[in-house]
C-alpha positions in Angstrom: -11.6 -35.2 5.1 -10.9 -35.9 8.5 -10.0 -39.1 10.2 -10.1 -38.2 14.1 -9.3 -42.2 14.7 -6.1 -40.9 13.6 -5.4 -37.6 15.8 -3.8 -36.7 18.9 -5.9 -34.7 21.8 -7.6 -31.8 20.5 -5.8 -28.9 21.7 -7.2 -26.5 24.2 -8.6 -23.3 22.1 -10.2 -26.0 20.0 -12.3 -27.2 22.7 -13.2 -23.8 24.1 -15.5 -23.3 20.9 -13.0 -21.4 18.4 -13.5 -21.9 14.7 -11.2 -24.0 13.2 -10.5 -23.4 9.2 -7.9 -26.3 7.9 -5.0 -25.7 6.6 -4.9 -26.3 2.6 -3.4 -29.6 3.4 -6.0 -32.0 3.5 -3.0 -35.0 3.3 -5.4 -36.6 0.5 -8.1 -38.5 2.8 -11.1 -38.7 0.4 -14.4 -39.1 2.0 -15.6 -42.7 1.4 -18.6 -42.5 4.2 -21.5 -40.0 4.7 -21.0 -37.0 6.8 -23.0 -38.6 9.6 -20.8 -41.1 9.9 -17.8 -39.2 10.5 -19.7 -36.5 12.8 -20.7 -39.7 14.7 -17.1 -41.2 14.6 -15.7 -37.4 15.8 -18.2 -37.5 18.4 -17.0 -41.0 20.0 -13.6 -40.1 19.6 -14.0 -36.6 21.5 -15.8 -38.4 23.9 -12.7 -40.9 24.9 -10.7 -38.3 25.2 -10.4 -36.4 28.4 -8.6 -33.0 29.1 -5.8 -32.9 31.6 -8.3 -31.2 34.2 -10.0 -34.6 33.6 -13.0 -33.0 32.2 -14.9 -34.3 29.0 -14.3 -32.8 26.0 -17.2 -30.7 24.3 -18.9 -33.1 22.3 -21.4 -31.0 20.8 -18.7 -28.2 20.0 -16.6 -31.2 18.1 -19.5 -32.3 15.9 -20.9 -28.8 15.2 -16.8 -27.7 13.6 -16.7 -31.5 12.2 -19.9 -30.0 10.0 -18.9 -26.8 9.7 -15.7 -28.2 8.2 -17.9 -30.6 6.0 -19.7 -27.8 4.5 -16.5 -25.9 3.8 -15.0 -28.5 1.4 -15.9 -28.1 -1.6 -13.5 -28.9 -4.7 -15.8 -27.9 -7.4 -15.7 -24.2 -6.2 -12.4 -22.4 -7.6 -10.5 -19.5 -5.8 -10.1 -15.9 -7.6 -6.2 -17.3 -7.3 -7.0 -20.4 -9.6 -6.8 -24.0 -8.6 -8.9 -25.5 -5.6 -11.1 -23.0 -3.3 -9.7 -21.8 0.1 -11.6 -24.1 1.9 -10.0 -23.5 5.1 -9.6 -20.0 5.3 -5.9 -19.8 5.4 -5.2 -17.9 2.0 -7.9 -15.3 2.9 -6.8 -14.9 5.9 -4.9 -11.6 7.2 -1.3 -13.0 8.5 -1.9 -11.1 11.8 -5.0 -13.8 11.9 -4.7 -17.3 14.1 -5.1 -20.9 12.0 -5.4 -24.3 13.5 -2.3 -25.9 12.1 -4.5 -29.1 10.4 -2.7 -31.5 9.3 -4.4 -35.3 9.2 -5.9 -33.4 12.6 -5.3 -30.8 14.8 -1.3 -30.8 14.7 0.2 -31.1 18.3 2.6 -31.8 20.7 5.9 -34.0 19.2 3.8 -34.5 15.6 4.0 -30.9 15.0 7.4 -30.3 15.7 8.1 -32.7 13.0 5.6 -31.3 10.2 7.4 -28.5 8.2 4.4 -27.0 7.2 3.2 -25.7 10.5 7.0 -26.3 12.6 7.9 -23.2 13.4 11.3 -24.1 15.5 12.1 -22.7 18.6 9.4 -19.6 17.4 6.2 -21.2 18.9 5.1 -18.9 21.8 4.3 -20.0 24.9 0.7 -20.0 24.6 1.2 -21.8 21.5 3.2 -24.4 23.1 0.7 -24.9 26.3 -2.3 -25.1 23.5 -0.3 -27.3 21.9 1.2 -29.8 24.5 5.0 -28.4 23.4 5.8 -27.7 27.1 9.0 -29.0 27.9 9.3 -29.8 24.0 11.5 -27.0 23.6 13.8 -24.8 25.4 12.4 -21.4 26.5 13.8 -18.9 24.3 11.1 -17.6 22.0 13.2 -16.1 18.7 11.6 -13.6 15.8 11.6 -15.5 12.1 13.7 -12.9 11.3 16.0 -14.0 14.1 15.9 -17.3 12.9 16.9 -16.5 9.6 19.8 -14.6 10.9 21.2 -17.5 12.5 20.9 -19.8 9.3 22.7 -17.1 7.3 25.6 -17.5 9.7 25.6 -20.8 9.7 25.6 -21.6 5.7 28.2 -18.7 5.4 30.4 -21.0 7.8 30.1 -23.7 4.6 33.0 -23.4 2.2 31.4 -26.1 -0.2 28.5 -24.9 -2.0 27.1 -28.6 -2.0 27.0 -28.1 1.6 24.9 -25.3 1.3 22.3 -26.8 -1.2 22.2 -29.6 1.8 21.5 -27.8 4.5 19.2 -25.5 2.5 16.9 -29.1 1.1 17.5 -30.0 4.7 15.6 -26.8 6.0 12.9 -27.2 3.7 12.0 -30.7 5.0 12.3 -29.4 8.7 10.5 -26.0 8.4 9.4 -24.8 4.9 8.2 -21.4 6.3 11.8 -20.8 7.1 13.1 -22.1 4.2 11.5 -19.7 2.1 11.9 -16.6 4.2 15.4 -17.3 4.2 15.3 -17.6 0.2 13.1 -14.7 0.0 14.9 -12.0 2.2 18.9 -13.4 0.7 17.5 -14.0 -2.6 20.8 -12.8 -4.4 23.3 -14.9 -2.2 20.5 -17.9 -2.0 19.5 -18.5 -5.5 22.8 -19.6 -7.0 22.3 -22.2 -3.7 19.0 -23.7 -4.6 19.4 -23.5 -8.2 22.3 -23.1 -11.1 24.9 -23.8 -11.1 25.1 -25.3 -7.4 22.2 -27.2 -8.2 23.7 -29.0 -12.1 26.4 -30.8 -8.8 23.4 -31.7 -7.0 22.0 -33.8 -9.8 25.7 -35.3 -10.8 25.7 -36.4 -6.6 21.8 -36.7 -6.4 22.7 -41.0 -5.6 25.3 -40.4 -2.9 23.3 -37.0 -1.0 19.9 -38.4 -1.5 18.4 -39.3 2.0 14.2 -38.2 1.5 12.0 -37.9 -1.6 11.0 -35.1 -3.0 7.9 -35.4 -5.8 6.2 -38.2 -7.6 9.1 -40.8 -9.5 7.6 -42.6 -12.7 9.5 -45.0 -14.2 8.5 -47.9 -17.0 7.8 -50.1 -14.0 4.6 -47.8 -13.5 3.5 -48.1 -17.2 -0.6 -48.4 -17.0 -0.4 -47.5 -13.7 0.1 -43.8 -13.9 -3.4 -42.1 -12.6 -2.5 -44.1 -9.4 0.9 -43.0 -8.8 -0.5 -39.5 -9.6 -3.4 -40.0 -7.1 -0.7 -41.5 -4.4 0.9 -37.8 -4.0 -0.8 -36.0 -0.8 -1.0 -33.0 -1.8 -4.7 -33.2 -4.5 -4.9 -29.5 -5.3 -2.1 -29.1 -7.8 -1.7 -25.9 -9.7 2.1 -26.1 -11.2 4.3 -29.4 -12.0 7.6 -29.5 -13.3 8.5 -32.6 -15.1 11.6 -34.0 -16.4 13.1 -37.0 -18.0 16.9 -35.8 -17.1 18.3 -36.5 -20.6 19.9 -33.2 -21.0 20.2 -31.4 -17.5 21.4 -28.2 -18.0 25.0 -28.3 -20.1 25.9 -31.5 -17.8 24.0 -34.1 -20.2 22.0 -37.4 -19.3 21.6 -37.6 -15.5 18.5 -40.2 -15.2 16.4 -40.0 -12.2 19.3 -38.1 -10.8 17.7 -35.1 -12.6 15.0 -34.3 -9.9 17.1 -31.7 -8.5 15.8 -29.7 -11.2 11.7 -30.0 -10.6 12.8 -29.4 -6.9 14.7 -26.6 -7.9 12.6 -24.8 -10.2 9.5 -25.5 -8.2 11.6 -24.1 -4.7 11.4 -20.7 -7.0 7.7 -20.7 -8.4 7.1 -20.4 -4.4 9.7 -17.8 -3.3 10.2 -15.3 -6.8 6.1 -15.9 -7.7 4.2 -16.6 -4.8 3.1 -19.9 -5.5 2.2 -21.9 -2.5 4.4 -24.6 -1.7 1.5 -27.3 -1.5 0.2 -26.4 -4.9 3.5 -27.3 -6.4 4.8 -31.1 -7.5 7.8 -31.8 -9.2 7.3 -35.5 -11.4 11.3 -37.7 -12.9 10.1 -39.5 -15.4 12.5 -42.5 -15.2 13.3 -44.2 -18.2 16.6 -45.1 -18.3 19.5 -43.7 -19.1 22.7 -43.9 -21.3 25.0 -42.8 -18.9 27.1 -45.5 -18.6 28.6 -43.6 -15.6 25.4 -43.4 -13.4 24.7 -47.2 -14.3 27.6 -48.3 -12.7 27.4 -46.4 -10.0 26.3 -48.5 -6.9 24.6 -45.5 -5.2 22.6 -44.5 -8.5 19.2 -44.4 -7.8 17.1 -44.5 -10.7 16.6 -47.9 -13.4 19.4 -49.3 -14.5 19.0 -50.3 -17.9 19.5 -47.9 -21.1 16.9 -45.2 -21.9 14.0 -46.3 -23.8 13.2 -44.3 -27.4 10.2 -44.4 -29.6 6.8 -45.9 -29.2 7.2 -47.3 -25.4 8.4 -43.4 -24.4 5.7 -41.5 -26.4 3.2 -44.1 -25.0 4.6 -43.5 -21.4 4.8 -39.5 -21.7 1.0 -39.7 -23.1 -0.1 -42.1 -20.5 1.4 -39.2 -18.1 -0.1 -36.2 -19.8 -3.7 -37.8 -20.2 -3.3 -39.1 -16.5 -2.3 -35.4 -15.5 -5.6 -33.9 -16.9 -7.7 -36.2 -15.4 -6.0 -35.6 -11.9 -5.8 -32.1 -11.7 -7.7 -30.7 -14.6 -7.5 -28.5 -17.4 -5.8 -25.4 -15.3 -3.0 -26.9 -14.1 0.4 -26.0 -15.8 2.6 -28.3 -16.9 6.6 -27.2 -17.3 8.8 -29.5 -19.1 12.6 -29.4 -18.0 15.6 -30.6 -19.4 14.6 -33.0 -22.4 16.7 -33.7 -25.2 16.2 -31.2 -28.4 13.7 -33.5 -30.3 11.3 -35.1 -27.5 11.0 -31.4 -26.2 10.0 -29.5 -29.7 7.9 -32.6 -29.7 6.3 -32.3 -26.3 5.7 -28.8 -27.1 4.1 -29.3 -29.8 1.8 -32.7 -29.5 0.0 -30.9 -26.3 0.9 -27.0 -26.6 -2.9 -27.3 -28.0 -4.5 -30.2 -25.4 -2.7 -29.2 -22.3 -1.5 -25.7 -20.5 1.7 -26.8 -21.2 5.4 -24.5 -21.0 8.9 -25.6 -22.1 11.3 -23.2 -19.7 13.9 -24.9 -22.4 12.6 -23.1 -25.1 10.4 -20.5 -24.5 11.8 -19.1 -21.0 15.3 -19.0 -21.8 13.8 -17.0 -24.8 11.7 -14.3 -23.0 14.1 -13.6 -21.0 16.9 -13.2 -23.5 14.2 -11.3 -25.6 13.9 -9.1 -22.5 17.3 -8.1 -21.9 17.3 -7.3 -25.6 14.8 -4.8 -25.3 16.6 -3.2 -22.4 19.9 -3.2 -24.4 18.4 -0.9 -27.1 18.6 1.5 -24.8 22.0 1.2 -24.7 23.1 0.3 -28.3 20.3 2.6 -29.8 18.0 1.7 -32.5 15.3 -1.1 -32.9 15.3 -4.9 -32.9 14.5 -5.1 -37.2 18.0 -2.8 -37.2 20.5 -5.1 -35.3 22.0 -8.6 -36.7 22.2 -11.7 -34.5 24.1 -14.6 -34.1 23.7 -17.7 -32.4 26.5 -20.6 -31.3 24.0 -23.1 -30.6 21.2 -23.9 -32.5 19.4 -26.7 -30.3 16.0 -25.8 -27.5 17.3 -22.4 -26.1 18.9 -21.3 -29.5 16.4 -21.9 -31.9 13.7 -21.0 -29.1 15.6 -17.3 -29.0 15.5 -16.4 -32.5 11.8 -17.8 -32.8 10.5 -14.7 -30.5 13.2 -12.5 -31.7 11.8 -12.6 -34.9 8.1 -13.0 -33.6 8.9 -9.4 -31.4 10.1 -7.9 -35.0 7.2 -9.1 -37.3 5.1 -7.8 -34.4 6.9 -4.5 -34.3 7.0 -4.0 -38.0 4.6 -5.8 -39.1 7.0 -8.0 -41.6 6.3 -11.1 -42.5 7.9 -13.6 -40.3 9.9 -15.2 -42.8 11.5 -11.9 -43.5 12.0 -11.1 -39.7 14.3 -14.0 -39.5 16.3 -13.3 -42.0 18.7 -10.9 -39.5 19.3 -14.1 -37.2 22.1 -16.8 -37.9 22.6 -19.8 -36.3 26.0 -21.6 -35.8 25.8 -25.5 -35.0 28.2 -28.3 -34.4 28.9 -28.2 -38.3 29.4 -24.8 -38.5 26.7 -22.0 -40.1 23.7 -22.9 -40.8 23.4 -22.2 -44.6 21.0 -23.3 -47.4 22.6 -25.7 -48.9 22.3 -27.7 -45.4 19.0 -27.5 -45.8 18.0 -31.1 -46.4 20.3 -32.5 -43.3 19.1 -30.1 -40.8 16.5 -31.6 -38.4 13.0 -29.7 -38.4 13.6 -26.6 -36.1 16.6 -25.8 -37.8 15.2 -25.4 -41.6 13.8 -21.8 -40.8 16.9 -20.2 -40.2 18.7 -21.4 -43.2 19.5 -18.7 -45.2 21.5 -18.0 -48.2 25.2 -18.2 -47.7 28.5 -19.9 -48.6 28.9 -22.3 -46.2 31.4 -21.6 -43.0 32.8 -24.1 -40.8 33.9 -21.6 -37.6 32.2 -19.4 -35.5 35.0 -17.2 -35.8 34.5 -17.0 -39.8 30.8 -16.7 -39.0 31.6 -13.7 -37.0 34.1 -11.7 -39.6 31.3 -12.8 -42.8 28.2 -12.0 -40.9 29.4 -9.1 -38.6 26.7 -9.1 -36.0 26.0 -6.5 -33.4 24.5 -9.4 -31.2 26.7 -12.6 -30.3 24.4 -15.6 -28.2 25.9 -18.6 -27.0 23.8 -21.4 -26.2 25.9 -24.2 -27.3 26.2 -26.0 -23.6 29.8 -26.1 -24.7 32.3 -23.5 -22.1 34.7 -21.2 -23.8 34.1 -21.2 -27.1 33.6 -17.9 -27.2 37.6 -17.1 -27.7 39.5 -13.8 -27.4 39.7 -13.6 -31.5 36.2 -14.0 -31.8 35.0 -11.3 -28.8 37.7 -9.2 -30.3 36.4 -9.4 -33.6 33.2 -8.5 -32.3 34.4 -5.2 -30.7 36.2 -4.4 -33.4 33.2 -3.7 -35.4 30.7 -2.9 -32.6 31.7 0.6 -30.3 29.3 -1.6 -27.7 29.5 -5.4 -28.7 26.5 -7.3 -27.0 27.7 -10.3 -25.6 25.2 -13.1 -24.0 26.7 -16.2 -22.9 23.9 -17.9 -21.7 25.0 -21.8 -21.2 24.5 -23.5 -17.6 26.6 -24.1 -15.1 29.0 -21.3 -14.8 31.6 -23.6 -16.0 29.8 -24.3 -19.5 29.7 -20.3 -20.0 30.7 -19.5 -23.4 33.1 -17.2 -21.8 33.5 -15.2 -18.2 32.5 -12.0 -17.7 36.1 -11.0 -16.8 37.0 -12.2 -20.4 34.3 -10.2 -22.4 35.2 -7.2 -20.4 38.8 -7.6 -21.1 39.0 -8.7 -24.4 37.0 -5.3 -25.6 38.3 -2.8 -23.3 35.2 -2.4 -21.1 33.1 -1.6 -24.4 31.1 -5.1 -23.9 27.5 -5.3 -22.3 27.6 -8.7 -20.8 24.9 -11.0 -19.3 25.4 -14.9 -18.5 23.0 -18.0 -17.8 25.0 -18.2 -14.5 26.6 -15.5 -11.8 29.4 -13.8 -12.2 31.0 -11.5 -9.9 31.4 -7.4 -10.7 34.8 -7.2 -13.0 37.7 -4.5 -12.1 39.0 -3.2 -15.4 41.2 -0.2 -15.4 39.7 1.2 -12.6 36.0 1.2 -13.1 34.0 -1.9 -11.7 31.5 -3.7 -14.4 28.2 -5.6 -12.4 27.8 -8.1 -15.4 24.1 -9.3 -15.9 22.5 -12.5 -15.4 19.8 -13.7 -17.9 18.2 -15.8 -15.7 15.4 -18.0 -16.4 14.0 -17.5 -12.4 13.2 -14.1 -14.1 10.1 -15.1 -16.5 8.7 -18.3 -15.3 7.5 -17.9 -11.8 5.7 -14.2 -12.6 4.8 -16.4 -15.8 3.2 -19.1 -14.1 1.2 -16.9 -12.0 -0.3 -15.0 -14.5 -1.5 -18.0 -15.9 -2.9 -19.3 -12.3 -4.6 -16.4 -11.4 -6.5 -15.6 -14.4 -7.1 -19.3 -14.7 -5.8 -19.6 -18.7 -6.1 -23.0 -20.4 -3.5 -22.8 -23.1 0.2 -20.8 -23.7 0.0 -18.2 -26.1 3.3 -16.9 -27.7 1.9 -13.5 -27.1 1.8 -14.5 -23.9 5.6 -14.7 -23.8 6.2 -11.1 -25.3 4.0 -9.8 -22.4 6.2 -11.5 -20.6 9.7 -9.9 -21.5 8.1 -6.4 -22.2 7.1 -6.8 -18.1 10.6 -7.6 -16.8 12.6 -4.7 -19.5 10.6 -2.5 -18.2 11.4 -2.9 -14.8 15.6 -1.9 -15.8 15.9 1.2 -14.3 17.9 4.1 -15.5 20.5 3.4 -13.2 20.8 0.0 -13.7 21.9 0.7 -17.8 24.6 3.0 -16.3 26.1 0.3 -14.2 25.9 -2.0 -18.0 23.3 -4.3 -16.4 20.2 -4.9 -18.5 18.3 -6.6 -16.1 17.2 -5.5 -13.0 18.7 -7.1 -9.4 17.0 -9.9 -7.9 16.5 -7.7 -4.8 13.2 -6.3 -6.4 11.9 -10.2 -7.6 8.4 -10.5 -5.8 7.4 -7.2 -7.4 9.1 -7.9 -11.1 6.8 -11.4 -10.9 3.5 -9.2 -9.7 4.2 -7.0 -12.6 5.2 -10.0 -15.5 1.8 -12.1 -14.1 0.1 -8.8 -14.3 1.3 -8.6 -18.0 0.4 -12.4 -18.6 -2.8 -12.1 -17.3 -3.6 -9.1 -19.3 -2.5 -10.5 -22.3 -4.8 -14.1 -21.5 -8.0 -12.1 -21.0 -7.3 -10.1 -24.5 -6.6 -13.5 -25.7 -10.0 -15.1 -24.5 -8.3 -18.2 -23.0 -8.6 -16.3 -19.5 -11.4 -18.5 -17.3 -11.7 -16.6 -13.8 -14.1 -13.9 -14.3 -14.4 -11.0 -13.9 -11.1 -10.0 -14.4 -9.6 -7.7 -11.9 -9.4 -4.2 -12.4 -5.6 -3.8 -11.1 -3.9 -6.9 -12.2 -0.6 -5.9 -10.7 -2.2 -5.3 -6.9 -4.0 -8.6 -7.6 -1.2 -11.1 -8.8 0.7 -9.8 -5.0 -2.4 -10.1 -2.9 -2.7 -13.8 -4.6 1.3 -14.2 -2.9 2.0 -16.8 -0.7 3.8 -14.9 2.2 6.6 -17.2 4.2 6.2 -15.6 7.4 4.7 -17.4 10.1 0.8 -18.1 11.0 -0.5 -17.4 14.8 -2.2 -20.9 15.9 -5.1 -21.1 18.4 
């Protein structure tokens, strides 16, 4: 609740007799004495205050919103949103509609210049600043937002160094998050390679030498039994989405430690401004436990434990410590995402508490609904259905294996097939060449299903010529190894060769767009894990795609939210990727792209939650009832917006 021993004045309108809803940010004081008590302490505290015409302030007006405020707060009372009930009436509120920026207390003067939840810059108006003691604070001039946002664009465009832009960006949020996202939001296509891949695979190489203010919750082996209380140490108590990773395998850069926070961050930066998330129902967890990069350990700016990663029993007791701790903290709706774990702790993860926890590997099951996605708007293209076209993977680890999976779950459910026999059109290429049956006994468990009968092959090039696919993935982490023989060899066979090179950062792609283009005479349909720039070939320009994670999981997430569902479903997933390829428009196909521009994001996630939910209710795992009768106008009116509140 609320500690008045602990505010500044009370700000004018406050006095006068105005209701005063919170802010969702109740900074975590739990109520330890009865509401009396702290009515009385309000009351004492109002009355040594005096306002600057001298005059007491209104104790009876204090008390009476003290106990208005105590009646409003009430955790065990959910929101048709999911998670924690607007207590404070911001959420609900129109945006035309004032708040009291609450933060420990009525937010004023210097204090609130410095909170980025309720800073709005130079943008306070001047009866903002006189209710809120900022005269003299700032200089007169009283820009729009979208003023503001102008003015930041100008200046990161000034940056040559993409790290500089991440910076400033990270900077921004921790100065004036309402900004931050608006920004994101309205330069989403310019922005997101910024915040997120590949700029962000440097942040977590640098993540020692940039690192100047904590962002999330760090637990490390030096907080083994203690988890619940790290958990409970985090302000923010009304928790909806975390995004946790133990930076072994971040993104196709390898084992980056504690340095692979960037990513939570990151990801969590883009469940707010591509899926309406709020920002304080978001927490992105490192699990530190070493790592084996001898790099990072002597590096005197590291910043995580130096000592080499631990394996076995004292990890799986530490992750389960963290996922029982998680459940009791937040409760049985809030969704876990696991990030960047090697190949066997994640299939692991995924499946120890896929049936305990509402739990989501972006890894695995992301990268594939979105890849399943831009299949299904490719058919459009190359004709036919999914059961008629042969696919082949380079890679054969998380994102691989996690691809062909749903493939073949999308064509037993189209055909009805069994699902052995679905799978028997998709080939995986690992480090040791095709994956065959007489491998079968070497191959680590996810691997075994997709080992089919066939002499074996050492090259991907061989496995191209032998297998002949119409569909060539790359998810190897491994850049270029898709070579001008083997995209020729594709064309050569295919009149429109479907070429996904999906590995992270741009420099890991299996090969550039430029490349795929070239080597096939403009015949290839190209998407990457990473941007690339439109290609000029012989006088027509190709807009290459991106299949882009940032798709799927934030309209994924708040399906889930919304409709309050306790476990993943895999149909869940399908619902998922037949939302987004249905948003490729007509005129996108014509330009070679099979997913749709970023531009349209907010209304791609209303439409995949919409999907998501739809699917959950069918399912019977959906727990806020009723169910809405227009799911799509629901998941946008559950939005956060970024623009800025009016305070009293």
């Amino acid at each position: 609740m609320i500690s008045l021993s602990r505010t500044c004045f009370l700000n004018k309108a406050s006095i006068a007799g105005l209701s005063s809803p919170f802010s969702d940010r109740q900074r975590g004081i739990v109520p330890k004495a009865p509401c009396s008590l702290k009515i009385k302490a309000a009351a004492a505290a109002a009355a040594s205050n005096r306002d600057r015409n001298g005059t007491v302030l209104a104790v009876e007006t204090v008390t009476k919103e003290m106990a208005e405020a105590e009646s409003l707060i009430d955790d065990s009372q959910p929101t048709v949103a999911g998670g924690i009930r607007d207590a404070y009436g911001e959420d609900a509120a129109t945006e035309d509609q004032p708040v009291t920026p609450w933060s420990l207390s009525v937010a004023c003067g210097y204090s609130l210049l410095r909170d980025p939840r309720h800073n709005k810059g130079l943008a306070f108006t001047d009866k903002e600043r006189d209710a809120h003691y900022l005269l003299g604070l700032l200089p007169p001039s009283v820009p729009s937002q979208e003023l503001q946002v102008k003015k930041l664009m100008n200046i990161i465009r000034q940056y040559q160094v993409p790290l500089q832009k991440y910076m400033y960006m990270m900077d921004l949020q921790e100065r004036n998050e309402r900004l931050f996202y608006k920004l994101l939001i309205d330069h989403v296509e310019e922005m997101l390679p910024i915040v997120y891949t590949p700029t962000v695979g440097e942040a977590c190489q640098k993540y020692g030498s940039i690192f100047s203010r904590p962002q999330g919750l760090y637990i490390s082996l030096k907080e083994k039994g203690r988890i619940l209380e790290v958990l409970r140490n985090w302000p923010e108590k009304n928790i909806q989405v975390i995004v946790v990773t133990d930076g072994q395998r971040i993104l196709g850069l390898g084992d980056l430690g504690c340095q692979g926070m960037g990513i939570p961050v990151g990801k969590l930066s883009l469940y707010t401004a591509l899926g309406g998330v709020r920002p304080s129902a978001c927490l992105p967890i490192t699990i530190d436990v070493g790592t084996n990069n001898e790099k990072l350990l002597d590096d005197e700016f590291y910043i995580g434990l130096r000592q080499r990663r631990a394996t076995g029993q004292e990890y799986d007791e530490l992750l389960h410590e963290f996922m029982t701790a998680v459940k009791q903290n937040y409760g049985e709706r809030v969704l876990v995402q696991f990030e960047d774990f090697a190949n066997h702790n994640a299939f692991d993860l995924l499946a120890k508490y896929g049936t305990t926890h509402l739990v989501f590997n972006d890894d695995i099951q992301g990268t594939a609904a979105v890849v399943l996605s831009g299949l299904m708007a490719a058919l459009k293209l190359l004709g036919g259905t999914l059961a008629d076209h042969r696919f082949l993977f380079l890679g054969a680890g998380e994102a691989g294996t996690g691809i062909a999976e749903l493939i073949a779950l999308e064509i037993s459910k189209q055909t009805q097939m069994p699902l052995d026999e679905a799978r028997k059109n998709i080939w995986l290429v690992d480090s040791k060449g095709l994956i065959v049956e007489s491998r079968k006994e070497s191959l680590q468990h996810f691997k075994k299903p997709w080992a089919h009968d066939h002499e074996p092959v050492e090259t991907l090039l061989e496995a191209v010529n032998d297998i002949k696919p119409t569909v060539l993935i790359g998810t190897s982490g491994v850049g270029r190894t898709f070579t001008q023989e083997v995209v020729e060899a594709m064309a050569s066979f295919n009149e429109k060769p479907l070429i996904l090179a999906l590995s992270n950062p741009t420099s890991q792609s299996e090969c550039t767009a430029e490349q795929a283009y070239t080597w096939t005479n403009g015949r290839a349909i190209y998407a990457s894990g990473s941007p690339f720039p439109p290609v000029e070939y012989e006088g027509q320009t190709y807009v290459p795609g991106q299949s882009n994670n940032a798709y799927i999981f934030p309209g994924l997430g708040l399906g889930l939210i919304m409709s309050g569902t306790i476990r993943v479903h895999d149909d869940m997933l399908l619902a998922a990727s037949e939302a987004l390829a249905a948003q490729v428009t007509q005129e996108n196909l014509d330009n070679g792209q099979i997913y749709p521009p970023f531009t349209n994001i907010r209304k791609i996630s209303a439409h995949i939650a919409a999907n998501v939910a739809a699917k959950a209710y069918e399912l019977g795992l959906a727990t806020r009832l009723p169910r809405p009768k227009d799911l799509v106008a629901y998941a946008e009116s559950c939005m956060y917006s970024p623009s800025y509140r009016n305070y009293r």
